[in-house]
N, C-alpha and C positions, 0 to 999 in steps of 0.2 A: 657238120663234121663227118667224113667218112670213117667209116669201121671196115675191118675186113673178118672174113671168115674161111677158113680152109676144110674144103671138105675131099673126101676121095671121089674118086669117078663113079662109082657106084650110089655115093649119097647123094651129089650132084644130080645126077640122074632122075632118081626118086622124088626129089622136089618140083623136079622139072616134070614129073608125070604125072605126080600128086598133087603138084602147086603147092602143099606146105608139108612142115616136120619140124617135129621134134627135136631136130639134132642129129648128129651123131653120137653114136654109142656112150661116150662121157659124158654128154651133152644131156641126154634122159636119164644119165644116170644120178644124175647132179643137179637136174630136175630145171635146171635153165639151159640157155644156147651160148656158148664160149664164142667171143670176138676179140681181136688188136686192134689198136689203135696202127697207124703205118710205125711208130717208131717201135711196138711191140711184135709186131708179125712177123719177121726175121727171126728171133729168136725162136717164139711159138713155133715156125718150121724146125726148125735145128731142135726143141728138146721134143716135140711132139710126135714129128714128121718125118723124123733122119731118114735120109735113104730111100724115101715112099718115093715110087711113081705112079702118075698118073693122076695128078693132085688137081685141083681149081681152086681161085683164088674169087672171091665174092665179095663184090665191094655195096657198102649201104649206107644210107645218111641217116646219122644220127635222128634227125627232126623230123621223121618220117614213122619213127619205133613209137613216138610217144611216152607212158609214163610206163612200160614194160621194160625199158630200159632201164637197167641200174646199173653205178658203176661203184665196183667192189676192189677192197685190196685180194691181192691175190701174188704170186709170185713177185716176191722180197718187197712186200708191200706198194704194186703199184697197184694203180687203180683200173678195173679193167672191166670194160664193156659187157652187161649178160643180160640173155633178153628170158623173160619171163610168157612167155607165150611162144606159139607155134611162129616158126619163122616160114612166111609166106612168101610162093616164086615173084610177087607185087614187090614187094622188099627189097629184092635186090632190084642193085641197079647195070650191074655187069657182071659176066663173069671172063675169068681167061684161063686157060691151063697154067699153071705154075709147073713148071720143066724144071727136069735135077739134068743140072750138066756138074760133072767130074765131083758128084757126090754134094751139091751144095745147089737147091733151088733159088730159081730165077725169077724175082721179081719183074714185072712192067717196069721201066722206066718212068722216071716224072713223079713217082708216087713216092717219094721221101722215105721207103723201104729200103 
């Protein structure tokens, strides 16, 4: 199963230079790594992300995390993706810029987002 991750250009960055990380800033602070599933990532852009540019979209297979993955109610109790270890640039499997046109980002196509 693919997950997604949204980071900003900066954090994108840092994984790519460092090969792994903790997160973003919520993400350490909360002491795991926040993901969507494609029917939850739309949303997570819109309460998370409003209006951010310059965003990436990080796509990853679930059977690939192992048993660091867990999946938690979280927002109006659905169940939601959190990796309990450092997320390594190995991990991903792509990434793409996620683009805000007329105030509302733009998923890839085909990905059921």
């Amino acid at each position: 199963m693919k997950i997604y991750k949204i980071f900003r250009g900066p954090e994108w960055a840092a994984l790519r230079s460092d090969g792994e990380t903790l997160g973003a800033p919520v993400d350490i602070a909360d002491g795991y790594v926040h993901f969507s599933t494609a029917e939850q990532a739309a949303e997570t852009a819109a309460k998370h992300f409003a209006g951010e540019e310059g965003l990436f979209l990080l796509s990853l297979e679930t059977d690939r995390l192992g048993d660091d993955l867990r999946w938690e109610p979280s927002r109006g109790g659905q169940l939601f993706p959190h990796l309990y270890r450092k997320l390594r640039l190995e991990d991903v499997e792509w990434a793409q810029p996620l683009p805000l046109v007329d105030g509302k980002h733009q998923f890839p196509a085909g990905l059921g987002i």
